[in-house]
VEXMAR-540788 format. One line per field, with one value per residue: residue number from 1; x, y, z of N, C-alpha, C, O in turn. Coordinates in steps of 0.05 Angstrom, whole numbers, plus 5000, padded with zeros to 4 digits. Each point is the difference from the previous one (the first is absolute). Layout:
BEGIN
pos <- NUM/...
n_X <- X/...
n_Y <- Y/...
n_Z <- Z/...
ca_X <- X/...
ca_Y <- Y/...
ca_Z <- Z/...
c_X <- X/...
c_Y <- Y/...
c_Z <- Z/...
o_X <- X/...
o_Y <- Y/...
o_Z <- Z/...
***
This chain:
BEGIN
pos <- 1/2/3/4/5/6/7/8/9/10/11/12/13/14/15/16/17/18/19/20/21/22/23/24/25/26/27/28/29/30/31/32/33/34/35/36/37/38/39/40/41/42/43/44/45/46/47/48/49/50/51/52/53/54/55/56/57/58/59/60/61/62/63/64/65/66/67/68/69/70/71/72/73/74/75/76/77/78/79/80/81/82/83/84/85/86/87/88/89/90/91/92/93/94/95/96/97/98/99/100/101/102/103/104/105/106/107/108/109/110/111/112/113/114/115/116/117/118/119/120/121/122/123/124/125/126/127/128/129/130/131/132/133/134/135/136/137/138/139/140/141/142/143/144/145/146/147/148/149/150/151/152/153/154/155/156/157/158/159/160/161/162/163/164/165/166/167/168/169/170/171/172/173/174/175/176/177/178/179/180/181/182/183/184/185/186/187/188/189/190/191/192/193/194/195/196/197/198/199/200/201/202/203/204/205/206/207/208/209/210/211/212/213/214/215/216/217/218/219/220/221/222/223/224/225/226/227/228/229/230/231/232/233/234/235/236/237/238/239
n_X <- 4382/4962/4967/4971/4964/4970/4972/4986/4967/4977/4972/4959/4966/4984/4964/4978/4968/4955/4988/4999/5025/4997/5015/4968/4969/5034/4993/4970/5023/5031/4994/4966/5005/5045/4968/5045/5013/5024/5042/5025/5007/5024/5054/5011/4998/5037/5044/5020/5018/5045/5032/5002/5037/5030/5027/4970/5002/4957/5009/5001/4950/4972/5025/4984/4950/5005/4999/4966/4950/5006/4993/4955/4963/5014/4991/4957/4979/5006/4960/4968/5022/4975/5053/5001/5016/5036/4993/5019/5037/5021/4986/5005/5043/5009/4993/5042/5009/4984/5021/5042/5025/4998/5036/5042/5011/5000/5040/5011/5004/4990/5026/5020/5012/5023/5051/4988/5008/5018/5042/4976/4967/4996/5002/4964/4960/4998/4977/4952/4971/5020/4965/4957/5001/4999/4994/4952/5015/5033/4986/4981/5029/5009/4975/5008/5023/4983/4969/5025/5022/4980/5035/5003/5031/4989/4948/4976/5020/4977/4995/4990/5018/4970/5039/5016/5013/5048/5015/4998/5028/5046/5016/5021/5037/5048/5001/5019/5041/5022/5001/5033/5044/4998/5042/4970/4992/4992/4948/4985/4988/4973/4960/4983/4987/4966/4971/4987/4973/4961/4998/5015/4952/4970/5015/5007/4966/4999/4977/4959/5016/5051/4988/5008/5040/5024/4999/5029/5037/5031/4990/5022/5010/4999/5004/5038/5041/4996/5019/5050/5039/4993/5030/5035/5003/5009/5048/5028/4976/5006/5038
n_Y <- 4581/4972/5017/5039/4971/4983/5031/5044/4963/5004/5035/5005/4972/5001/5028/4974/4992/5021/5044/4962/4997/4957/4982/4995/4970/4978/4996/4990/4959/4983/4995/4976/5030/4976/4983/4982/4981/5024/5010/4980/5007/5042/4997/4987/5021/5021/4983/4989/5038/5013/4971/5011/5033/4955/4999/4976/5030/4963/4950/5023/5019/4983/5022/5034/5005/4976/5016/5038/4978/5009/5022/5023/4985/5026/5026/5005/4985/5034/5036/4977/4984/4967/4993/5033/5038/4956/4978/5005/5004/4972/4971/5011/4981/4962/4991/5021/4956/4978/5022/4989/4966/4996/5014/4999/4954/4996/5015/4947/4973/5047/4986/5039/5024/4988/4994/5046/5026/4985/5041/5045/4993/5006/5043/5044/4987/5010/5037/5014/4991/5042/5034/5006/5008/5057/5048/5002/4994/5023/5036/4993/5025/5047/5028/4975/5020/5038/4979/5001/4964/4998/4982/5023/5020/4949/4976/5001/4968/4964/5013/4992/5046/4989/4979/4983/5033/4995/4973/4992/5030/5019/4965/5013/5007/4979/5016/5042/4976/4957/5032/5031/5013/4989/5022/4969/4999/5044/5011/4983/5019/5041/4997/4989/5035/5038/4984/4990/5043/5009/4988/5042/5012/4970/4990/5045/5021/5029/5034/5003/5008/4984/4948/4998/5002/4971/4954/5012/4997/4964/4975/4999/4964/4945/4990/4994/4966/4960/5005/4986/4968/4964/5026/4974/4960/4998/5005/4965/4955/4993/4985
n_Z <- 8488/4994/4957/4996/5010/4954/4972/5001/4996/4968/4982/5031/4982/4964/5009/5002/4983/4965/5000/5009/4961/5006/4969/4969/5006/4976/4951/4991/5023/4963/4962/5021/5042/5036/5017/4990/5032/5026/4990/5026/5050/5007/4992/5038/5031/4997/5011/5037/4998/4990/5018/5053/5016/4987/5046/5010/4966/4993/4990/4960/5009/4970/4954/4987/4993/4970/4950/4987/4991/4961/4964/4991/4986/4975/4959/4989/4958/4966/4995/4982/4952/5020/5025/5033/4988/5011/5038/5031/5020/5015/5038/5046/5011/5000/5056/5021/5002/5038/5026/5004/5004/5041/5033/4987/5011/5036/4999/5001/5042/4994/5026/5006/4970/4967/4980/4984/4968/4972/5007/4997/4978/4959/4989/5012/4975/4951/4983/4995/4966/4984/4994/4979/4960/5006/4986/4976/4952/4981/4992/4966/4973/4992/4977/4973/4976/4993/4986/4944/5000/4955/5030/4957/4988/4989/5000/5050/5020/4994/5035/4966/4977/5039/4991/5035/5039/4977/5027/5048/5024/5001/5029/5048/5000/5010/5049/5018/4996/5021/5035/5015/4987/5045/4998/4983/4947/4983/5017/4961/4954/5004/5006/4953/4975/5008/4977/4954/4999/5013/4958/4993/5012/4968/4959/4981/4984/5027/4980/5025/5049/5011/5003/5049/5003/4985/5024/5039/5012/4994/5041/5030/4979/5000/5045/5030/4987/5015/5040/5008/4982/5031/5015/4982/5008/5042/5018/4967/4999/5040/4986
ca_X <- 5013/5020/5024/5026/5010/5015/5026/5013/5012/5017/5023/5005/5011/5014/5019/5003/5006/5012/5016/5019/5019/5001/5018/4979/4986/5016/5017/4981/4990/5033/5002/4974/4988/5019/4998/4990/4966/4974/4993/4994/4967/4978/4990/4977/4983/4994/4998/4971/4973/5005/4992/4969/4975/5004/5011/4979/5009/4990/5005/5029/5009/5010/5025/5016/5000/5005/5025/5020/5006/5018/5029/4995/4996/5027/5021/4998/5001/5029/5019/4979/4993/5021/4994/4973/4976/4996/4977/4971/5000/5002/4980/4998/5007/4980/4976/4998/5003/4976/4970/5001/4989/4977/5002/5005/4975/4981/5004/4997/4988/4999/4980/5002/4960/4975/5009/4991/4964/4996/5023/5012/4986/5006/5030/5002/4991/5018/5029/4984/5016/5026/5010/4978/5019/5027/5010/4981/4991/5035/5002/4977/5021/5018/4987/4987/5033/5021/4989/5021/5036/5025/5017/5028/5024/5021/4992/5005/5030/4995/4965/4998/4984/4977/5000/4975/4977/4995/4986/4971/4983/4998/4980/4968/5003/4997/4987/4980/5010/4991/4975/4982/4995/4984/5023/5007/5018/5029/5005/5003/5033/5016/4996/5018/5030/5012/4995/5026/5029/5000/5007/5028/5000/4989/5003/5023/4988/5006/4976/4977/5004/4997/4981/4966/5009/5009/4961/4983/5007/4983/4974/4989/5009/4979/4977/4996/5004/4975/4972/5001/4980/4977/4988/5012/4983/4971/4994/5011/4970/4975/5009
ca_Y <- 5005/4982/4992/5019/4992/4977/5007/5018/4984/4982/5015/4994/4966/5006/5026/4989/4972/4985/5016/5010/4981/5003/5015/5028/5006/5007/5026/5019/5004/5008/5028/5019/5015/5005/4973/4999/4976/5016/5007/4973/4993/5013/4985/4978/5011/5015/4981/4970/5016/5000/4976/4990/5020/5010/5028/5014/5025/5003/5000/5024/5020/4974/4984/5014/4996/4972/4992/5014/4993/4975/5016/5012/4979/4970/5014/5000/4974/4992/5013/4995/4968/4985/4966/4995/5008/5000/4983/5026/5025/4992/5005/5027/5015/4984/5027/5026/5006/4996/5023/5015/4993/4999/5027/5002/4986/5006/5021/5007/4986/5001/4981/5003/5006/4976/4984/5009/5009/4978/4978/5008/4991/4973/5005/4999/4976/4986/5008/4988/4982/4989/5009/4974/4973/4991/5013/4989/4977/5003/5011/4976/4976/5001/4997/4970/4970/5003/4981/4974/5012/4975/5006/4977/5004/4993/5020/5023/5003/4994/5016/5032/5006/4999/4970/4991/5020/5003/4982/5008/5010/4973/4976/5015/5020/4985/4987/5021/5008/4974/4984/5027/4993/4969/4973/4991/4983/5019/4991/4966/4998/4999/4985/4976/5007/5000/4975/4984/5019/4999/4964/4993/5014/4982/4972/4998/5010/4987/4996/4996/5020/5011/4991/5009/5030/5004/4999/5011/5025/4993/5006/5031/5021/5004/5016/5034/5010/4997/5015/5031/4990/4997/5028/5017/4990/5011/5024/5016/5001/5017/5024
ca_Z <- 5026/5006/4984/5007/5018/5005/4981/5011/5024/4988/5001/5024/5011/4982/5005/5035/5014/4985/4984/5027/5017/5025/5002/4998/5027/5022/4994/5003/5019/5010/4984/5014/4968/4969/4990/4976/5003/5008/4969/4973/5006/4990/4977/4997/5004/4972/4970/5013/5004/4968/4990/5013/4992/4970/4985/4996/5005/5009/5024/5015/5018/5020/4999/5018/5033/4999/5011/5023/5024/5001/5011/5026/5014/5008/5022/5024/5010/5002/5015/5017/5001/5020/5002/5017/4990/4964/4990/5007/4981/4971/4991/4992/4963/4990/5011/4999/4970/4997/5009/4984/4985/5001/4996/4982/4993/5010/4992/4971/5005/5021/5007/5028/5010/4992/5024/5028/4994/5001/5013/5019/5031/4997/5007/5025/5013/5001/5017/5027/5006/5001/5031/5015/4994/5006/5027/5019/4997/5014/5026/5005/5002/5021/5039/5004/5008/5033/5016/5004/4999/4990/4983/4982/5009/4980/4970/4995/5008/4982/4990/4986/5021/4992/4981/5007/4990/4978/4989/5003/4975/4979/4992/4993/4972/4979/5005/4994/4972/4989/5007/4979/4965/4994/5000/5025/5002/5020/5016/5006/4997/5021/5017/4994/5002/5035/5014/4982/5004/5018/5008/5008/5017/5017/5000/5024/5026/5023/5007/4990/5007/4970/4973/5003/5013/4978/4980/5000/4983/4973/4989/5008/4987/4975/5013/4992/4976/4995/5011/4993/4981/5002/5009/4986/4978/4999/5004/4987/4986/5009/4995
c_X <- 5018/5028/5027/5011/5020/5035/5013/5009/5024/5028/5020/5022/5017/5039/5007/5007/5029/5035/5012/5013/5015/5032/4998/4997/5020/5018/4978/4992/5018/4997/4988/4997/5016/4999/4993/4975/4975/4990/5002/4973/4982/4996/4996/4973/4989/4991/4969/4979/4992/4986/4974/4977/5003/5001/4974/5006/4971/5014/5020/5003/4991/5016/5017/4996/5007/5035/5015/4987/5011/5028/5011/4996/5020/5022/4992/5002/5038/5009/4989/5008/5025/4982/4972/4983/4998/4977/4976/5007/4998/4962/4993/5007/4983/4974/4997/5007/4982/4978/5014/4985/4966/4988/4993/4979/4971/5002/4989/4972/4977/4981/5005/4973/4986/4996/4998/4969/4995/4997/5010/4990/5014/5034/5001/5002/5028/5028/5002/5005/5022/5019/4995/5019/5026/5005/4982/5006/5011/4988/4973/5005/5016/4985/4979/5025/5005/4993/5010/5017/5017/5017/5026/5018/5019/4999/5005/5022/5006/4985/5001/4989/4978/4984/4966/4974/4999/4996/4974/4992/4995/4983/4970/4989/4987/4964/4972/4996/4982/4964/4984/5000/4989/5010/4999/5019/5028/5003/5004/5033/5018/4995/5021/5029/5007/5002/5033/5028/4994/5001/5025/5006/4983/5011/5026/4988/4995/4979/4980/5002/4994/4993/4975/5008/4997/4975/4984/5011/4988/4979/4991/5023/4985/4978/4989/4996/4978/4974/5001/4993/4977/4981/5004/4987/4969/4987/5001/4983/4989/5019/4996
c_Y <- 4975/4990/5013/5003/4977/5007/5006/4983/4978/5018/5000/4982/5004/5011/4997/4969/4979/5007/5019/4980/5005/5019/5029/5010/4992/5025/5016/5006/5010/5025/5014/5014/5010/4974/5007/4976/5019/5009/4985/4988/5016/5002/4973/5006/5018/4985/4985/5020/5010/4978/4990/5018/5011/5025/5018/5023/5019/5004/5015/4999/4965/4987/5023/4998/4974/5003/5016/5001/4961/5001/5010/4977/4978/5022/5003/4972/4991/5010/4992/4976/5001/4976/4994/5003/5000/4990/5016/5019/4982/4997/5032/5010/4986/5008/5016/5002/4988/5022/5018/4988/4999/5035/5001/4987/5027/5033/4997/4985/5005/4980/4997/5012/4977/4985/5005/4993/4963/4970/4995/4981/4968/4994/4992/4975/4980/5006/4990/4970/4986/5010/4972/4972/4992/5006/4996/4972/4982/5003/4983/4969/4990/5001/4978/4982/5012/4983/4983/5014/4985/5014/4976/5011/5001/5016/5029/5016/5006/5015/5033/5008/5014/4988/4995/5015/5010/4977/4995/5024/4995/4989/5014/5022/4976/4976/5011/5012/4987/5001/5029/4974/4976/4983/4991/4975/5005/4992/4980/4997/5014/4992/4980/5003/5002/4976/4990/5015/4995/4966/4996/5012/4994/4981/4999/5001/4966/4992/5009/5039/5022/5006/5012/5030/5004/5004/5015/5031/5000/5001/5025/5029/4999/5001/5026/5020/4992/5007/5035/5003/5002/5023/5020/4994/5001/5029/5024/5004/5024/5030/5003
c_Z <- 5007/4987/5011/5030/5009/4985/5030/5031/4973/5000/5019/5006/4982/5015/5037/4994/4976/4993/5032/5019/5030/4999/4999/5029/5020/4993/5010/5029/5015/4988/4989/4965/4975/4994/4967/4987/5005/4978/4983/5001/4997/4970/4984/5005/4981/4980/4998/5003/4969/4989/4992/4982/4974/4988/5003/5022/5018/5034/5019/5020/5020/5005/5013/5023/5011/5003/5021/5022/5010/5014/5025/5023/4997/5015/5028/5023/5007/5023/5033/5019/5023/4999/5012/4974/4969/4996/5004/4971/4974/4993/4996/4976/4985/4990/4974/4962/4990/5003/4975/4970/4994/4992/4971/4979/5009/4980/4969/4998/5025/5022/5037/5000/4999/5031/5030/4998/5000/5010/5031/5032/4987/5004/5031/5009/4998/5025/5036/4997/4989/5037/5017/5002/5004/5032/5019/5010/5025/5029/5009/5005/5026/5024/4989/5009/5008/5025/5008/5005/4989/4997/5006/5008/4985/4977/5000/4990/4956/4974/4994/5022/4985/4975/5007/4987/4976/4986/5006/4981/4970/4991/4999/4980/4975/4993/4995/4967/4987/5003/4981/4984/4993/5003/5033/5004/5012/5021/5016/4996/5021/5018/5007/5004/5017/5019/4999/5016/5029/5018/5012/5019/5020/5004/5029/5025/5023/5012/4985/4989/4966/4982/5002/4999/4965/4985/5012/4987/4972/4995/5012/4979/4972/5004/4995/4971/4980/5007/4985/4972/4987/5011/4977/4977/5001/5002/4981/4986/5008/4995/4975
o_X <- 5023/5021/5021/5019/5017/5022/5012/5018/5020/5022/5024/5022/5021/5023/5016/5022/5021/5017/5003/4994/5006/5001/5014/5014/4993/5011/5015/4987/4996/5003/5009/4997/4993/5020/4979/4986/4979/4976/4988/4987/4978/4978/4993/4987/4977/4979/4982/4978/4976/4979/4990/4979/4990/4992/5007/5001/5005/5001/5007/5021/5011/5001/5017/5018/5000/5013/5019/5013/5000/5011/5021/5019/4999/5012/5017/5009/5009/5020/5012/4995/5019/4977/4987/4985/4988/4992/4982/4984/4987/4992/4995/4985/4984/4992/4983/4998/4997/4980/4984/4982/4991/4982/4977/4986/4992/4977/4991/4986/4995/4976/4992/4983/4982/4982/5004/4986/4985/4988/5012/5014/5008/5010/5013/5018/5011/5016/5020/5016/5002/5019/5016/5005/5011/5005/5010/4996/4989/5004/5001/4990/5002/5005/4982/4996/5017/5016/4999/4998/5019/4995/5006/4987/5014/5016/5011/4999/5013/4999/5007/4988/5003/4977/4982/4986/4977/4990/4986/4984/4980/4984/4983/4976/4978/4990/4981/4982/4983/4987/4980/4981/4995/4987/5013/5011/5014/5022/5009/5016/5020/5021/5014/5016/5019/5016/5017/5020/5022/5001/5005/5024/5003/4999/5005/5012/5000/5000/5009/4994/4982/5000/4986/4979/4984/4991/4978/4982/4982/4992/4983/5001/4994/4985/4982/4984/4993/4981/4982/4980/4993/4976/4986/4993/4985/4978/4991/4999/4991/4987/5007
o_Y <- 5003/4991/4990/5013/4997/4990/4981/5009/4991/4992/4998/5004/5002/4991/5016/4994/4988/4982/5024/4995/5023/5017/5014/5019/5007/5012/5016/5021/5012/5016/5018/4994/5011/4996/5010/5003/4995/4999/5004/4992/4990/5002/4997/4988/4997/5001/5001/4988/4998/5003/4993/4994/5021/5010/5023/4994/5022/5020/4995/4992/4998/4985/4990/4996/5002/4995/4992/5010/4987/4990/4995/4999/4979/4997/4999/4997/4983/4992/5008/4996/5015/4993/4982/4981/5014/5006/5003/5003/5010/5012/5007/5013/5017/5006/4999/5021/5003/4997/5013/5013/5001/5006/5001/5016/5010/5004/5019/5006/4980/5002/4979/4991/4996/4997/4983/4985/4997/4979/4982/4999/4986/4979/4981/4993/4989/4986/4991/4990/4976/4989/4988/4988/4978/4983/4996/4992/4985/4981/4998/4981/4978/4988/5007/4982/4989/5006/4990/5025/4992/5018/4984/4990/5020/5016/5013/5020/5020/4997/5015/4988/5010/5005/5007/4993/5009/5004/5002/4997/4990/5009/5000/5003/5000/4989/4988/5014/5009/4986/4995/4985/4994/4979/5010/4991/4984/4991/5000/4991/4989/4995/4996/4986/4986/5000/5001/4988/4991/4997/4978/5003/5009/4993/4982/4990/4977/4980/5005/5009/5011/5022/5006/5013/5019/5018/5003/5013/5015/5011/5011/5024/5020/5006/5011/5018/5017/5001/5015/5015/5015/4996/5020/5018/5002/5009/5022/5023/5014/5020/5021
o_Z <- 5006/5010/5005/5007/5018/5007/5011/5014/5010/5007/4997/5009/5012/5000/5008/5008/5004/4997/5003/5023/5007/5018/5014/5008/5023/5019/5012/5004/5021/5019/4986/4976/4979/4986/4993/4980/4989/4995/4978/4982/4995/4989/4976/4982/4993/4987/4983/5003/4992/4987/4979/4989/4993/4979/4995/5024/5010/5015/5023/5010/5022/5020/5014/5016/5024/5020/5014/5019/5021/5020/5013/5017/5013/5021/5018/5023/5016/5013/5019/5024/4999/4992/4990/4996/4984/4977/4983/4981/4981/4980/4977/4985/4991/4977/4982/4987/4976/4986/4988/4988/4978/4984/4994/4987/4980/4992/4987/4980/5014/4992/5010/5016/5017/5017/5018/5015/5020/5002/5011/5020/5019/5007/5009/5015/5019/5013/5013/5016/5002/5012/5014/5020/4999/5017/5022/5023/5016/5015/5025/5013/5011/5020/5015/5017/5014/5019/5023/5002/5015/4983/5018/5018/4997/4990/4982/4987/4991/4976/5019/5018/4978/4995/4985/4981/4995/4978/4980/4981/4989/4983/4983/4994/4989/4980/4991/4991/4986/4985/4986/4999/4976/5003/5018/5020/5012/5006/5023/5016/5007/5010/5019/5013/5009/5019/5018/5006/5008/5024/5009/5006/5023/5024/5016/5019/4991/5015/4978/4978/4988/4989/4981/4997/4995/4986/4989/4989/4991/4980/4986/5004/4988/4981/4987/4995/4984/4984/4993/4994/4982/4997/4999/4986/4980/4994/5003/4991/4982/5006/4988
***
């Protein structure tokens, strides 16, 4: 299962990233579905699925559903995409030639039964606390420092918008990542890091105000992501 999973995502990277030049995907967003690239990309895609799976004539009816719902899903993605919604949609097309793949893996390989029958309460938990660490985490966050009120004026003026809260998650993701698999050295290094990126934003500050508004976000965001962690890691034993 895994081998032909790994062929059929190489095919993939193969045929989307490597072997599709940026000139490809701006002919293609101007000229939709008579874009002669649409088809030079669905056969690259042919070729790189041939390749992977050595011609082996077993896999037919996975290499047909692959390249023509491929097809299908970029035409739509072509016909779909505006400026608001290239980045949403680009993970979506993504998404979506990923579940196919797995589709397909799963038809010659079958293993969505195993993975429910087995898998399934350990999926939930994880999913509870990746919700836990980012979008709870966030909002625990926000009503403990709503208490203070720092704001910069100059920086804001400066500053992505909502920059802030996807970097808190982030880190906390990265942080909850680091503590399942054992590496707590991760968290020392980002720790570290944030400290280093955030020195040029204390060091300006005017008063005590800041520095304390900052350490205390920091530590109540690896707080959390660690406690969650650390719940996730003990809890996953007893499933």
């Amino acid at each position: 299962m895994l081998i032909l999973f790994i062929k059929l995502i190489l095919a993939h990277l193969i045929g989307d990233f490597l072997f599709q030049p940026e000139k490809w995907v701006k002919h293609k967003n101007k000229h939709k579905h008579t874009s002669k690239y649409l088809y030079l990309h669905i056969l690259v895609h042919v070729v790189a699925l041939m390749v992977v799976l050595l011609f082996d004539t077993r896999y037919w009816l996975g290499f047909l559903i692959i390249i023509i719902s491929h097809y299908l899903i970029d035409l739509l993605k072509l016909h779909l995409r505006t400026k608001k919604n290239n980045r949403w949609l680009f993970a979506v097309d993504q998404l979506a030639h990923l579940i196919v793949i797995a589709l397909v893996v799963n038809i010659y390989e079958p293993y969505f039964s195993k993975l429910l029958d087995y898998n399934f309460n350990k999926i939930l938990l994880l999913l509870a606390c990746l919700i836990a660490v980012t979008t709870m985490a966030s909002i625990v966050m926000k009503t403990i420092i709503s208490k203070w009120k720092i704001e910069d004026k100059d920086d804001k003026e400066d500053s992505l918008e909502d920059a802030g809260a996807y970097i808190g998650m982030l880190e906390r993701v990265f942080v909850f990542l680091f503590i399942i698999l054992g590496f707590w050295e991760g968290v020392g290094f980002l720790l570290a890091a944030k400290s280093i990126f955030r020195f040029g934003d204390l060091s300006r500050a005017k008063d005590r105000k800041l520095t304390e508004y900052v350490l205390i976000g920091t530590l109540l965001s690896f707080g959390l992501a660690m406690v969650i962690g650390l719940l996730y890691s003990n809890v996953i034993g007893l499933i």
